[in-house]
C-alpha positions in Angstrom: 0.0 0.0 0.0 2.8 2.8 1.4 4.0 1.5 -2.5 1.4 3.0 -4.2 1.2 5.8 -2.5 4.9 6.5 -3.8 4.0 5.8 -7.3 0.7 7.7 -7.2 3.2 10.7 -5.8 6.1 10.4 -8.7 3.5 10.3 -11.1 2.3 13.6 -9.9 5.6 15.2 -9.4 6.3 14.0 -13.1 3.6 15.6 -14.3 3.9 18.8 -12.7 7.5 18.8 -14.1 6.2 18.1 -17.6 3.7 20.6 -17.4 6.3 23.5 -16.2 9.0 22.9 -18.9 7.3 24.1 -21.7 5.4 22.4 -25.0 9.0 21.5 -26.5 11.2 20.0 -23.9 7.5 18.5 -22.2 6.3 17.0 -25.8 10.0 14.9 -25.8 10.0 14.0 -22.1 6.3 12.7 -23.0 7.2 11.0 -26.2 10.2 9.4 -24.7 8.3 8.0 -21.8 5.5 7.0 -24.0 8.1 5.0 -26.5 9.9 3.5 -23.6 6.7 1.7 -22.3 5.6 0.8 -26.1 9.1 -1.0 -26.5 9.3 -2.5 -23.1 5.4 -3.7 -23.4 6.6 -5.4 -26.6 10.2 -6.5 -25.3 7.7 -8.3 -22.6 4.8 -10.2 -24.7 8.6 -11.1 -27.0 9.5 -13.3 -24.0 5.9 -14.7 -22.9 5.8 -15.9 -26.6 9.2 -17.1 -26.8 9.0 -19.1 -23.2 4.8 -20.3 -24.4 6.5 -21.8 -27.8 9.0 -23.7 -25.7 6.8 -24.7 -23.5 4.8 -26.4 -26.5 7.6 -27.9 -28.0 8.6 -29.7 -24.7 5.2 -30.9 -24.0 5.3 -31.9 -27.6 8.3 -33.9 -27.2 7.6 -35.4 -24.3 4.1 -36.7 -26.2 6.0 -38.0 -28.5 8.0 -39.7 -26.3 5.2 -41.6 -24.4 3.7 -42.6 -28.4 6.9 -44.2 -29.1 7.4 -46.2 -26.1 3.7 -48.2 -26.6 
């Protein structure tokens, strides 16, 4: 809880920081943290993929396995 107070606070600070630089230097703080999140959400759903297609081909395997043996 005392976490999300913290976040809830930086956010704000952020924001007021944004808001007081100007439309320029504000726009390209914004775009940048907008970008990072993009990138990062996709770097994220890159690795549950990769780690979901592994986990098919081992269960996979391992069917094929237990086919064999009979």
């Amino acid at each position: 809880m005392c976490m999300l107070f913290f976040i809830i606070l930086a956010c704000m600070l952020l924001g007021w920081l944004i808001m007081m630089t100007g439309p320029l230097i504000g726009g390209i703080i914004t775009f940048g943290i907008v970008v990072g999140c993009l990138f990062r959400g996709l770097f994220l759903i890159s690795e549950i993929h990769k780690q979901i297609v592994k986990d098919e081909r081992e269960r996979d395997l391992d069917s094929d396995m237990d086919e064999r043996s009979f």
